[in-house]
FIKOLZA-1660 file (N, C-alpha, C; in steps of 0.1 Angstrom, whole numbers, plus 5000, padded with zeros to 4 digits):
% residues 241
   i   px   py   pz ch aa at
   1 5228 7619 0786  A  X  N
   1 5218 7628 0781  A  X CA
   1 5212 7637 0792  A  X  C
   2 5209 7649 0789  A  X  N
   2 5207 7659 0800  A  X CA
   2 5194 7668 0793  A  X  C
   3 5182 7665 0801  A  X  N
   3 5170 7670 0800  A  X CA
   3 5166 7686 0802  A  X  C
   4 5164 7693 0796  A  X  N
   4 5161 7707 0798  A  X CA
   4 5146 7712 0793  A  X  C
   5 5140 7725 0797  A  X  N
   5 5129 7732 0789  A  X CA
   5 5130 7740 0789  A  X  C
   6 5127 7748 0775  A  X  N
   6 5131 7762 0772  A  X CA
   6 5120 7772 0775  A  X  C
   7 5122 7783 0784  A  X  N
   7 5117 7791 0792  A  X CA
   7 5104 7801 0785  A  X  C
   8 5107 7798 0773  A  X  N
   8 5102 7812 0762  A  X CA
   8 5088 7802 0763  A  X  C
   9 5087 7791 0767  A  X  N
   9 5070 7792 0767  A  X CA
   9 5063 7796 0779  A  X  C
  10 5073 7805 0787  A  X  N
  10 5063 7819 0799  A  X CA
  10 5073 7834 0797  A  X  C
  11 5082 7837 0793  A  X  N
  11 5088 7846 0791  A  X CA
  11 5097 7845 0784  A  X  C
  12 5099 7858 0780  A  X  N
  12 5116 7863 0770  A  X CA
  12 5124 7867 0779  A  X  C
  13 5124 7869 0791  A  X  N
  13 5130 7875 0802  A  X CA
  13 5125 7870 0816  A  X  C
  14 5135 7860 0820  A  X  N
  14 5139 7853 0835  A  X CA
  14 5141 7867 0847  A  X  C
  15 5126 7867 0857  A  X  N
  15 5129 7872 0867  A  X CA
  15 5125 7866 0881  A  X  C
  16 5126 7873 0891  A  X  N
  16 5124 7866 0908  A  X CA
  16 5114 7862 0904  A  X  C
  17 5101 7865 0899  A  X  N
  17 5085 7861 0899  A  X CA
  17 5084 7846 0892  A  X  C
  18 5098 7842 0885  A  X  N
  18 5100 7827 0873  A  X CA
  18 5104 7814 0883  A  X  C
  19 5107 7822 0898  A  X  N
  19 5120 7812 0902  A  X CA
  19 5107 7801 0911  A  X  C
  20 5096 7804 0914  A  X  N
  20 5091 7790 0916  A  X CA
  20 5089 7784 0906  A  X  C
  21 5089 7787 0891  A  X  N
  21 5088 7778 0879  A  X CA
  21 5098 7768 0879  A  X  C
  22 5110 7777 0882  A  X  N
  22 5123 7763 0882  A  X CA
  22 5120 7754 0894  A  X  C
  23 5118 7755 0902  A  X  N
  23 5112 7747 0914  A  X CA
  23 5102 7737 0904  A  X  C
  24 5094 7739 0902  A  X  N
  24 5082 7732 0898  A  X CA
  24 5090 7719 0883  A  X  C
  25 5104 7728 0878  A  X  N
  25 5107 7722 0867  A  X CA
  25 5119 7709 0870  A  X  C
  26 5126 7713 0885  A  X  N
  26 5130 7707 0894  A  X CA
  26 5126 7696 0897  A  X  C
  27 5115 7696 0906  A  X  N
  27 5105 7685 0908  A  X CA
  27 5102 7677 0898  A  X  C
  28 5102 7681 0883  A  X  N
  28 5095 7674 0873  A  X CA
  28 5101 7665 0871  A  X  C
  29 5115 7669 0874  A  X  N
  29 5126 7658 0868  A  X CA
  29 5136 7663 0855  A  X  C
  30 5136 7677 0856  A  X  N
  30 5143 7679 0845  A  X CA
  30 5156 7685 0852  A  X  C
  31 5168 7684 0842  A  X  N
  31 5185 7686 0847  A  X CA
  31 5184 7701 0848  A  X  C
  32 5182 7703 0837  A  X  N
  32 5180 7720 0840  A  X CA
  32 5172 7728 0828  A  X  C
  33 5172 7743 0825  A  X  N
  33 5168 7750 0818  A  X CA
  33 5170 7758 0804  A  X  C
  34 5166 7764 0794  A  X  N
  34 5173 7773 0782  A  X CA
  34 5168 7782 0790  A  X  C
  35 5174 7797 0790  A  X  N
  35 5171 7810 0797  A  X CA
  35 5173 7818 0783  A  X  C
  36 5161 7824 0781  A  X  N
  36 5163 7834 0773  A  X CA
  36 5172 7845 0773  A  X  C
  37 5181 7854 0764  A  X  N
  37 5190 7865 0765  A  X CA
  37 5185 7875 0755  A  X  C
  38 5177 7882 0759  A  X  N
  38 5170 7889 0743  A  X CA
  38 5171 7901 0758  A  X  C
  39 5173 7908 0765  A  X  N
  39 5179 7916 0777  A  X CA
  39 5179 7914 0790  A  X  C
  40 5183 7923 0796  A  X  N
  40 5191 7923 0805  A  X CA
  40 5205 7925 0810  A  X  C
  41 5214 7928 0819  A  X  N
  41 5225 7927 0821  A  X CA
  41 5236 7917 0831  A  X  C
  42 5247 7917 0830  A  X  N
  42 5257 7905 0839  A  X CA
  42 5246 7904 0854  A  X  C
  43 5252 7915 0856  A  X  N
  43 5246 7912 0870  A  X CA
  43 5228 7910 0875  A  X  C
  44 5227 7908 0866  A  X  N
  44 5205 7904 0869  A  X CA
  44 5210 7887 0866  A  X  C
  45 5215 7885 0853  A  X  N
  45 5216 7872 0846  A  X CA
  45 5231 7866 0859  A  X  C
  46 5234 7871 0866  A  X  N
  46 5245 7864 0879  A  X CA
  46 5235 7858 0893  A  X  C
  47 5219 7873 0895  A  X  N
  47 5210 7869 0906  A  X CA
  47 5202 7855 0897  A  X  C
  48 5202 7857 0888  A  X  N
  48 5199 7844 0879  A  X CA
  48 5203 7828 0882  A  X  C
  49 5214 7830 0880  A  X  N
  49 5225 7819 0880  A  X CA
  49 5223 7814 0896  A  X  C
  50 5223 7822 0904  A  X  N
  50 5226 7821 0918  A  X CA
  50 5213 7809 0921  A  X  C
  51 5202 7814 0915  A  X  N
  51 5190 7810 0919  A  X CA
  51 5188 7794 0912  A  X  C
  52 5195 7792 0899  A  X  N
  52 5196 7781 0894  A  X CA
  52 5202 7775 0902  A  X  C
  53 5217 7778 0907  A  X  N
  53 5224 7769 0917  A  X CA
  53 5218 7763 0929  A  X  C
  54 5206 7773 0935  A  X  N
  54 5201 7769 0948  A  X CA
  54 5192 7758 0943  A  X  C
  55 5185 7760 0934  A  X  N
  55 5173 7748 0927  A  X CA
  55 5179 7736 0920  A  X  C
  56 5192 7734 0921  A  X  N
  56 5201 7725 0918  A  X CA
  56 5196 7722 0901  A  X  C
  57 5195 7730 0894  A  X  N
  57 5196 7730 0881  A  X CA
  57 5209 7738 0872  A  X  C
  58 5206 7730 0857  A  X  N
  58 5221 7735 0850  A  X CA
  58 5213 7742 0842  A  X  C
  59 5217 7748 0830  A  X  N
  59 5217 7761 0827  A  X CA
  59 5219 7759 0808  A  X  C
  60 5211 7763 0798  A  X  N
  60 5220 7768 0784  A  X CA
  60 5207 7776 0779  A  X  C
  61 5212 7785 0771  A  X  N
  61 5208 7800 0768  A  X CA
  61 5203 7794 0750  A  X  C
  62 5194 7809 0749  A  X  N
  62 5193 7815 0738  A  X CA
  62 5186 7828 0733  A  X  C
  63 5194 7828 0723  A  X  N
  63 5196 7844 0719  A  X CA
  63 5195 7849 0704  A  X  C
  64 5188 7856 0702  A  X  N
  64 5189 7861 0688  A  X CA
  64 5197 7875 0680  A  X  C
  65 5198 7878 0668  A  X  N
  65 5208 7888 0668  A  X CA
  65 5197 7900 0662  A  X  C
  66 5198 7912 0660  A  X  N
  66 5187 7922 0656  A  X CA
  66 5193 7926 0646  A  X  C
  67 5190 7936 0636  A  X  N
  67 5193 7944 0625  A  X CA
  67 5206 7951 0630  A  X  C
  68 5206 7956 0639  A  X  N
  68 5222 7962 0642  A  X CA
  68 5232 7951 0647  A  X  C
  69 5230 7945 0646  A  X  N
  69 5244 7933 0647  A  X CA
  69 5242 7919 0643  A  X  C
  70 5237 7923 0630  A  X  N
  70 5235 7909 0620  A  X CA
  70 5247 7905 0612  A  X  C
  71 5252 7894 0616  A  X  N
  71 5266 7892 0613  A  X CA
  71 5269 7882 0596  A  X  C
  72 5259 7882 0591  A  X  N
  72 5256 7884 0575  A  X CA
  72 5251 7897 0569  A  X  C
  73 5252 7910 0575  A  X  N
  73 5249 7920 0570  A  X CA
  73 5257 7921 0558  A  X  C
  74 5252 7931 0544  A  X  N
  74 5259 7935 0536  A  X CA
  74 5265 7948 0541  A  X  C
  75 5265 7952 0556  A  X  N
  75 5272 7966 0554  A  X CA
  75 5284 7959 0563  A  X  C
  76 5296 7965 0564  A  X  N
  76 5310 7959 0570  A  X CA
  76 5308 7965 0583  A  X  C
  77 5303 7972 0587  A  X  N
  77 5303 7981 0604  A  X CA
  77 5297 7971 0609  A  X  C
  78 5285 7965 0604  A  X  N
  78 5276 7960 0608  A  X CA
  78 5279 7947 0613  A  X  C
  79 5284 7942 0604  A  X  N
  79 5294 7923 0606  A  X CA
  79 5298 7926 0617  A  X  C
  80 5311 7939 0615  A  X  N
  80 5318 7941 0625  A  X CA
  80 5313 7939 0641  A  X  C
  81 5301 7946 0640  A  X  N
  81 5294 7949 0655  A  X CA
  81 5284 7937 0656  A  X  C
  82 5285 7929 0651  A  X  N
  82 5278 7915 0655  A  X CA
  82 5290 7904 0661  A  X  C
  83 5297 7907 0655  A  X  N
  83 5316 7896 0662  A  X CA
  83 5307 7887 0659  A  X  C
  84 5289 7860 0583  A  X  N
  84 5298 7859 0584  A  X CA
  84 5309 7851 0588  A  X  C
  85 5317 7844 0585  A  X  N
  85 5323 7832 0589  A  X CA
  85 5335 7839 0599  A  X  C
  86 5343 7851 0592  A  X  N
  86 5354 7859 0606  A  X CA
  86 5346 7863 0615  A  X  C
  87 5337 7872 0613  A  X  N
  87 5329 7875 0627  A  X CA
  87 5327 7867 0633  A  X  C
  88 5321 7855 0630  A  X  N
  88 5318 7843 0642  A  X CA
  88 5331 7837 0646  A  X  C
  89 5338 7833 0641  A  X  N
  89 5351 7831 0646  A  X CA
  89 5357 7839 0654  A  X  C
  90 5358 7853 0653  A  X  N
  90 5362 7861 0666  A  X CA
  90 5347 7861 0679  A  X  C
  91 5340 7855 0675  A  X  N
  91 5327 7853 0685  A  X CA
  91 5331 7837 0695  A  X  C
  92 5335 7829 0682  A  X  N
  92 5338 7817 0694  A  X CA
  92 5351 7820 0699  A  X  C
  93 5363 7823 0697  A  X  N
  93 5374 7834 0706  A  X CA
  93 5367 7834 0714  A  X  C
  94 5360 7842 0715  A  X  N
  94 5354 7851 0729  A  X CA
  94 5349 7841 0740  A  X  C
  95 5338 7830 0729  A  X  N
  95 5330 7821 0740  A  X CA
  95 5338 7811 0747  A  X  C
  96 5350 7810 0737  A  X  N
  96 5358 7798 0743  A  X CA
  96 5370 7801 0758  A  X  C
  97 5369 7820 0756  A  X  N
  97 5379 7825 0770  A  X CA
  97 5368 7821 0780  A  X  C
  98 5352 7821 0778  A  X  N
  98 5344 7822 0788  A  X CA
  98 5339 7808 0793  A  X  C
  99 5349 7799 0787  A  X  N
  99 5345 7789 0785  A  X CA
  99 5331 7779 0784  A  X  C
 100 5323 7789 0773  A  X  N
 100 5310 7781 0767  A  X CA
 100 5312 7777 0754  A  X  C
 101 5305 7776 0745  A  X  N
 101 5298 7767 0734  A  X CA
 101 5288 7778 0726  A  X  C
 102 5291 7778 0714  A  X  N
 102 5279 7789 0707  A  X CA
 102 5275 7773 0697  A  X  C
 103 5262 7772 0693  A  X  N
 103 5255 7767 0685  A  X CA
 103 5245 7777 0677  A  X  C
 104 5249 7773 0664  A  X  N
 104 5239 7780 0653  A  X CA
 104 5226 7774 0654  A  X  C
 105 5216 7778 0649  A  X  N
 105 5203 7772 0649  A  X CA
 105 5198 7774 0632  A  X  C
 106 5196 7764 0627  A  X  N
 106 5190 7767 0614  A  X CA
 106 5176 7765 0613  A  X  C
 107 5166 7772 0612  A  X  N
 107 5155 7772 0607  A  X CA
 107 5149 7770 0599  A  X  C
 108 5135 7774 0588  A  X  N
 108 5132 7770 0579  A  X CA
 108 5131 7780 0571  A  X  C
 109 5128 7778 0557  A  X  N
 109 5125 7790 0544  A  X CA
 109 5110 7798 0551  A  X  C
 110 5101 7792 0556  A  X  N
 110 5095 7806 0562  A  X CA
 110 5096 7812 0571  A  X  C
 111 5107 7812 0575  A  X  N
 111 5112 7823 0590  A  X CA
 111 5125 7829 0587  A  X  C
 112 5132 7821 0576  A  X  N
 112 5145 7827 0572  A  X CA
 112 5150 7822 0560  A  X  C
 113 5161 7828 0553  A  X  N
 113 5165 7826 0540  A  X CA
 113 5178 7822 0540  A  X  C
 114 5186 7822 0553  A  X  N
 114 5200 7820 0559  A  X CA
 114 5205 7805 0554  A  X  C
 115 5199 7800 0567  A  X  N
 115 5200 7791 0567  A  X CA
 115 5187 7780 0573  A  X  C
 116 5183 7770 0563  A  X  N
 116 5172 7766 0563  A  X CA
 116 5173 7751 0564  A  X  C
 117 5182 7743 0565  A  X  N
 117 5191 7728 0563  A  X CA
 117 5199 7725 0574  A  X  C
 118 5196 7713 0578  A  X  N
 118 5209 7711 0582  A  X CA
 118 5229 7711 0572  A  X  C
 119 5228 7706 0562  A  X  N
 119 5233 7710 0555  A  X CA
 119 5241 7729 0555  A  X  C
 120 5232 7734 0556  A  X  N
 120 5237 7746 0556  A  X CA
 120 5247 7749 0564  A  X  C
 121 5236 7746 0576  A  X  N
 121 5244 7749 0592  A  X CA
 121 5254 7743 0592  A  X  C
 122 5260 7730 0585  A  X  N
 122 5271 7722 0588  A  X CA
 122 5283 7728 0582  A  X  C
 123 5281 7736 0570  A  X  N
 123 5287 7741 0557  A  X CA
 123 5289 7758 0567  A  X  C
 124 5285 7760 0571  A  X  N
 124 5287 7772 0578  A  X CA
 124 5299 7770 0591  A  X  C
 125 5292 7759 0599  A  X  N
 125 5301 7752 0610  A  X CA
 125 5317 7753 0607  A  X  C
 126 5315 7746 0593  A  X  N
 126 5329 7741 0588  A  X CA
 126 5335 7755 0586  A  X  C
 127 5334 7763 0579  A  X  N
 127 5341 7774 0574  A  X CA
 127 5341 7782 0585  A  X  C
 128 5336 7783 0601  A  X  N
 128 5344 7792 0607  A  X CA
 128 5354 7782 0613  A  X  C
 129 5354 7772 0614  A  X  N
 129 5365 7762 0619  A  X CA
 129 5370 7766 0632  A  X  C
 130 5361 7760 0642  A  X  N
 130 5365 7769 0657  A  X CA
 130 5361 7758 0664  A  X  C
 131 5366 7752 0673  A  X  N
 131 5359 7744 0686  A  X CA
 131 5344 7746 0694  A  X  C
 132 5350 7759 0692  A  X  N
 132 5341 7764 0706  A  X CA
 132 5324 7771 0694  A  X  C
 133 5327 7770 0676  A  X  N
 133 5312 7773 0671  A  X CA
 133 5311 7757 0663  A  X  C
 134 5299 7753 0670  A  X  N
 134 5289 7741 0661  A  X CA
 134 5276 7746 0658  A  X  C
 135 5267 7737 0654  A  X  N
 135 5254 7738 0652  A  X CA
 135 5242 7729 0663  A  X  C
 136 5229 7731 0663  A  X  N
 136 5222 7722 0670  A  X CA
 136 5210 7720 0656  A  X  C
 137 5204 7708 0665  A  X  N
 137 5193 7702 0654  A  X CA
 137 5179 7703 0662  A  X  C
 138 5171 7710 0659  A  X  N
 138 5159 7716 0660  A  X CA
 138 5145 7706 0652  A  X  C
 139 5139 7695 0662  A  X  N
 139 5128 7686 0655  A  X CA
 139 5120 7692 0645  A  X  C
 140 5116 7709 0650  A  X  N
 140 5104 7712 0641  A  X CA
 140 5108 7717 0628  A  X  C
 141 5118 7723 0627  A  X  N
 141 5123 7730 0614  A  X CA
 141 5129 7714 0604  A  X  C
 142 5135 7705 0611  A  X  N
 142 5139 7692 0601  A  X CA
 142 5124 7690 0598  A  X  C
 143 5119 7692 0605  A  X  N
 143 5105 7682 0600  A  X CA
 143 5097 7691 0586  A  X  C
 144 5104 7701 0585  A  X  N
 144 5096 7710 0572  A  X CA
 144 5108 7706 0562  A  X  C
 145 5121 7710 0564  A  X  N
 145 5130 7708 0555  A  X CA
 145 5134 7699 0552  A  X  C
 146 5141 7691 0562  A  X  N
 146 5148 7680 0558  A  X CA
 146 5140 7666 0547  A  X  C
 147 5145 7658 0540  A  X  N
 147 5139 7648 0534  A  X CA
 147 5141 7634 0542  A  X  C
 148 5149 7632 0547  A  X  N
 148 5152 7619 0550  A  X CA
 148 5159 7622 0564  A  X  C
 149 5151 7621 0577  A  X  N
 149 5157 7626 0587  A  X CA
 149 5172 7619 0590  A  X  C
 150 5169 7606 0596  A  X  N
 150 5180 7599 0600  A  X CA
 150 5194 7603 0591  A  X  C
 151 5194 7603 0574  A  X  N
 151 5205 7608 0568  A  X CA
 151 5211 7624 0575  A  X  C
 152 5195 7632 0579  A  X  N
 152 5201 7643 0582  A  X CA
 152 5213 7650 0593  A  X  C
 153 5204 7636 0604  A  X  N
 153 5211 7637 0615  A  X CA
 153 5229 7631 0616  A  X  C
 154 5226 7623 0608  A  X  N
 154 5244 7610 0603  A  X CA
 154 5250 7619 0599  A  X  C
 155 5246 7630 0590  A  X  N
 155 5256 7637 0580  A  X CA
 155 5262 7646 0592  A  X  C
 156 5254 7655 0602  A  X  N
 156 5261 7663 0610  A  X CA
 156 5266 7655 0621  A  X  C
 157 5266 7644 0624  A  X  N
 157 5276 7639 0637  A  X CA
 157 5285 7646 0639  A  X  C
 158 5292 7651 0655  A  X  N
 158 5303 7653 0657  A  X CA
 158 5305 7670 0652  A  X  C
 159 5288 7680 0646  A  X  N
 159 5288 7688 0645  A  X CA
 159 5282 7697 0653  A  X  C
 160 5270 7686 0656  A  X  N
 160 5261 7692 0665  A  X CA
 160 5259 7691 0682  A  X  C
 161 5256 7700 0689  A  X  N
 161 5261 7701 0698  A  X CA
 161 5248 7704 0713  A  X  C
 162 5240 7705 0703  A  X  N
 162 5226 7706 0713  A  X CA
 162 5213 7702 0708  A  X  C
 163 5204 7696 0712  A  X  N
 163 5191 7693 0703  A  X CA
 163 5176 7703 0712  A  X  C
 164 5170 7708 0703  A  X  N
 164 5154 7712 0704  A  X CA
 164 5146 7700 0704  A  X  C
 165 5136 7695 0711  A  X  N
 165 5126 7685 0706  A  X CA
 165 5111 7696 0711  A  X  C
 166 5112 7695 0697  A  X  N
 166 5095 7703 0695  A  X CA
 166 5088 7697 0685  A  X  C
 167 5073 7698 0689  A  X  N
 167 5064 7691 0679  A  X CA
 167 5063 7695 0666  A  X  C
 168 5057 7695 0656  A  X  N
 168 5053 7698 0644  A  X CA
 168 5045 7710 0646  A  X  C
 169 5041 7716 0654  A  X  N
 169 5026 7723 0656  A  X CA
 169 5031 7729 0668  A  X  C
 170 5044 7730 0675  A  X  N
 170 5050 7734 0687  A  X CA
 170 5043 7731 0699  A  X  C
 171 5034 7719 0699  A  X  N
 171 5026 7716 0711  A  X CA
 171 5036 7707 0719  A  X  C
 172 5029 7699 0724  A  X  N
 172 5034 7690 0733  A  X CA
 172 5042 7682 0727  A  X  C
 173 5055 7676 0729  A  X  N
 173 5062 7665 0723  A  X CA
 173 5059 7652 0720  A  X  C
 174 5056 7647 0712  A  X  N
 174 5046 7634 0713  A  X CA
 174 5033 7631 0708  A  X  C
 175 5032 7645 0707  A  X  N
 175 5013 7643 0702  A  X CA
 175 5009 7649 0687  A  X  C
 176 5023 7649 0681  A  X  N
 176 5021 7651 0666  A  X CA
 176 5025 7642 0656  A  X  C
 177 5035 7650 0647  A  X  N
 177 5036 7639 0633  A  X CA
 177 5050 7640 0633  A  X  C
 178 5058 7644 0640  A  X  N
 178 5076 7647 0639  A  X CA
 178 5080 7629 0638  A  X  C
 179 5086 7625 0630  A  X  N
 179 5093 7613 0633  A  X CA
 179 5100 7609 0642  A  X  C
 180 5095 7603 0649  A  X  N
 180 5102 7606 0667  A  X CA
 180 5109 7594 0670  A  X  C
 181 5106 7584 0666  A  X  N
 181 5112 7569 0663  A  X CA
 181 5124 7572 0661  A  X  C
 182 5123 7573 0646  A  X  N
 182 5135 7579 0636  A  X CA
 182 5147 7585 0644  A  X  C
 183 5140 7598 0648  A  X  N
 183 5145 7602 0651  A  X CA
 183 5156 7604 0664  A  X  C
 184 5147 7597 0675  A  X  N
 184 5156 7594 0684  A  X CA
 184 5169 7581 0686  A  X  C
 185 5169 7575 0673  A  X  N
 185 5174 7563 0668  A  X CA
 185 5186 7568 0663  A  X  C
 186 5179 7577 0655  A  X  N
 186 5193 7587 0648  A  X CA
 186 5204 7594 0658  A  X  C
 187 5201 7602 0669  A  X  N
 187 5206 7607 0680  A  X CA
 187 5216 7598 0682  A  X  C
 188 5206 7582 0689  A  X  N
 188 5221 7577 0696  A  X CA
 188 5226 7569 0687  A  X  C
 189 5225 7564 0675  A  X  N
 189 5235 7564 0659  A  X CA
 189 5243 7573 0666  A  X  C
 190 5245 7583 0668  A  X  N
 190 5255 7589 0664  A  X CA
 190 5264 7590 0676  A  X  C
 191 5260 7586 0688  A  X  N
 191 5266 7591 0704  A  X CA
 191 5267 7598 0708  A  X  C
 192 5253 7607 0706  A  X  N
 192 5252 7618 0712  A  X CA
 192 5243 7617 0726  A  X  C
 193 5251 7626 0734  A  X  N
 193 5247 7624 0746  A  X CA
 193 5246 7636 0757  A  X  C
 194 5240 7648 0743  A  X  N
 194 5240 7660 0754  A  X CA
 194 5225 7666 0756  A  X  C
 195 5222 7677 0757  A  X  N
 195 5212 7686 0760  A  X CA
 195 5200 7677 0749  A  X  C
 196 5190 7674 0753  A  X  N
 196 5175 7677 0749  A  X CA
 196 5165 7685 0754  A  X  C
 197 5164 7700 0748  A  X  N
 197 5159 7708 0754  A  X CA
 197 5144 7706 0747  A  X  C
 198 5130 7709 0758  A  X  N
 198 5120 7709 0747  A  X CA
 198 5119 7724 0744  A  X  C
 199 5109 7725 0735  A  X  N
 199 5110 7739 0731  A  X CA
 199 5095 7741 0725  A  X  C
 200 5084 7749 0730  A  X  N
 200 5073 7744 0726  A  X CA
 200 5071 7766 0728  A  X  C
 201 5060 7768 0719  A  X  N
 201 5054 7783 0717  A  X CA
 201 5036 7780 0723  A  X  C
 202 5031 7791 0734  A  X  N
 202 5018 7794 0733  A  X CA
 202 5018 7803 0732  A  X  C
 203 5008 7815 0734  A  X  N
 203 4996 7825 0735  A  X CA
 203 5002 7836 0743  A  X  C
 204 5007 7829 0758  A  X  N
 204 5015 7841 0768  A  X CA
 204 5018 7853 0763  A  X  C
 205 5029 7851 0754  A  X  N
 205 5036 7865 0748  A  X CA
 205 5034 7867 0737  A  X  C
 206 5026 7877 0736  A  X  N
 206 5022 7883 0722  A  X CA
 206 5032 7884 0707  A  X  C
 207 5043 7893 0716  A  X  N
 207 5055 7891 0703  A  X CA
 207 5061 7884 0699  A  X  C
 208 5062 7876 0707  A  X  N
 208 5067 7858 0700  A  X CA
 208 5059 7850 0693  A  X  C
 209 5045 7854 0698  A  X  N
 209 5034 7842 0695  A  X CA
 209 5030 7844 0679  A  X  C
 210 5034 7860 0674  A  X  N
 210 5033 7862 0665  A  X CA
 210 5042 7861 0654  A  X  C
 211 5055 7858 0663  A  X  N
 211 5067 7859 0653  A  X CA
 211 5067 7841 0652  A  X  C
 212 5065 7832 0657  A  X  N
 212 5063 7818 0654  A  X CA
 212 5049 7817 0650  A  X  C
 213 5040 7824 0645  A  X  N
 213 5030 7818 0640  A  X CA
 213 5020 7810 0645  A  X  C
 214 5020 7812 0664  A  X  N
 214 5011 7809 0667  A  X CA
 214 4994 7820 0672  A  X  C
 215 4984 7813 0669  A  X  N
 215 4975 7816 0665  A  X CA
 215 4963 7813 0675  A  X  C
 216 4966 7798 0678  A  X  N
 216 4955 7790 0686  A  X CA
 216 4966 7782 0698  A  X  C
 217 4955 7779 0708  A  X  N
 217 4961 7767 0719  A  X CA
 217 4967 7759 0709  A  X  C
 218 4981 7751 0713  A  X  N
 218 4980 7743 0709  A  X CA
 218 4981 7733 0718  A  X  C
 219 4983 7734 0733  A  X  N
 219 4983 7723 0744  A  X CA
 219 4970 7727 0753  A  X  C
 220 4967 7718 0762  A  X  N
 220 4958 7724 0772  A  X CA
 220 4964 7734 0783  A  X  C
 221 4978 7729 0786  A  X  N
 221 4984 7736 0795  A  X CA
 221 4997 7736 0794  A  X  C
 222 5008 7747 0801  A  X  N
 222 5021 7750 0801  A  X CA
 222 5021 7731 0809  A  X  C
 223 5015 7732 0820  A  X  N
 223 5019 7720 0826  A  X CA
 223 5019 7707 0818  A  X  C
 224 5007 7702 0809  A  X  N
 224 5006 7690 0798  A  X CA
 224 5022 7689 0790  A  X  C
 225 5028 7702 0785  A  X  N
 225 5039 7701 0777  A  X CA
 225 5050 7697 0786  A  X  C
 226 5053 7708 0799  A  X  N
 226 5068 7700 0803  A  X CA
 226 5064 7688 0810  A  X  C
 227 5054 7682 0818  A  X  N
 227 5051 7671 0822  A  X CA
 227 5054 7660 0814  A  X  C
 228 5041 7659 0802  A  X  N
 228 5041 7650 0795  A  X CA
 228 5052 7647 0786  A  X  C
 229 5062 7661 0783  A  X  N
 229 5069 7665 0772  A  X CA
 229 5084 7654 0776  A  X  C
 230 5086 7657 0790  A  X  N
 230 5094 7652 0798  A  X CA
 230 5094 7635 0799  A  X  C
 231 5082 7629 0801  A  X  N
 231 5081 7617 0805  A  X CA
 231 5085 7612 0790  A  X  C
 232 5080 7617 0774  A  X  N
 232 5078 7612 0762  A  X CA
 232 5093 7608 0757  A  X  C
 233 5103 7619 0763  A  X  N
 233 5120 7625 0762  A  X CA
 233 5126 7610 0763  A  X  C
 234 5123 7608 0780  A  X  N
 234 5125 7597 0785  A  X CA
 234 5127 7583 0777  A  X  C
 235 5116 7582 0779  A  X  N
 235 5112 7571 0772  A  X CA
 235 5113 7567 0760  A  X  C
 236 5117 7578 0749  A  X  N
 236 5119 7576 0737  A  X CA
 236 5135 7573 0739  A  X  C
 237 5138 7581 0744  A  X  N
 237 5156 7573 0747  A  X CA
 237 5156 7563 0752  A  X  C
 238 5153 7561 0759  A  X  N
 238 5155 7547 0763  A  X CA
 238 5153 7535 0756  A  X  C
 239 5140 7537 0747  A  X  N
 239 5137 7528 0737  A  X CA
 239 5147 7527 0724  A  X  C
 240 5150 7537 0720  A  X  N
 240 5161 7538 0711  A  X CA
 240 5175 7532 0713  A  X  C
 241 5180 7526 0725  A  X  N
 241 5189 7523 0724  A  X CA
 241 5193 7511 0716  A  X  C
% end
């Protein structure tokens, strides 16, 4: 198992002014980081990388797609320019010369209409039939959709390929109502043994804070979440075994 925290609770965009954060995330005890890709180019995201290597952390991304390269568009230019079940299939092509990993992320009915289930995301997985595309399982979104976590998690074995652990309320990990027992029980059910990234939303950035729906504090501090968020990770794995 390999501990990460996702960056988007201080920025959408990793620069020099972030790199004592990885230091600080270093020390915490975590393996490494999710780095946002919403802009930028190779060579900023290379002074990037460089800076991870020195802080002796590892590295996994996320990214969203916009109106001009929505690869469920009803217009065919559009698919086309997103690289849909072909489109993503010539997408993991691509990720598998680069040798990474694409994971879908399914969310809920109030943030999208796509895909809202794990179920979905697995039914989608299957039909591009690619190595290199799976899905991941995100705590806060199962905790709206799903009915019976543990089934949720059993049915995608062997699909999924990265986990989110966020609260119900995107606060701190631990300090809500997410089935966490359950849930961590379910994980190693299945032998999974990769990325647990936390993934938590404040206040910082206006256009995110808005587009997740946040409103109010929900932690006392960036520090309470990866600290505490970190120690909760731990320990719940461990107990689950």
């Amino acid at each position: 198992m390999q501990t990460g925290m996702n960056l988007l609770l201080w920025t959408s965009h990793v620069t020099a002014q972030h790199f004592p954060l990885l230091g600080k995330l270093k020390q915490a005890g975590y393996d490494g980081v999710e780095i946002p890709l919403f802009e930028g180019d190779a060579a900023h995201f290379k002074t990037v990388q460089k800076e991870l290597a020195n802080q002796g952390l590892r590295c996994t991304t996320v990214t969203v797609v916009n109106a001009d390269t929505n690869p469920v568009s009803p217009d065919a230019a559009v698919r086309k320019a997103a690289l849909a079940a072909d489109v993503l299939r010539q997408a993991a092509e691509f990720a598998a010369k680069q040798k990474v990993n694409l994971a879908i992320e399914y969310l809920n009915r109030f943030e999208c209409y796509f895909l809202t289930t794990a179920a979905d995301a697995k039914a989608l997985v299957q039909r591009v039939g690619h190595p290199s595309f799976r899905m991941m399982y995100d705590t806060f979104h199962s905790n709206i959709e799903e009915k019976n976590v543990s089934q949720a998690i059993a049915d995608i074995a062997g699909q999924f390929i990265h986990v989110h652990i966020s609260e119900n309320d995107r606060g701190t990990p631990g300090s809500g109502l997410v089935h966490w027992e359950e849930t961590f029980k379910a994980l190693r059910k299945t032998g999974y043994d990769g990325w647990l990234v936390i993934e938590s939303f404040g206040r910082a950035l206006p256009d995110l804070a808005a587009a997740t729906k946040v409103w109010r504090d929900l932690f006392p501090s960036p520090e309470d979440v990866y600290l505490k968020g970190l120690k909760f990770m731990k320990e719940m794995w461990a107990k689950a075994k």
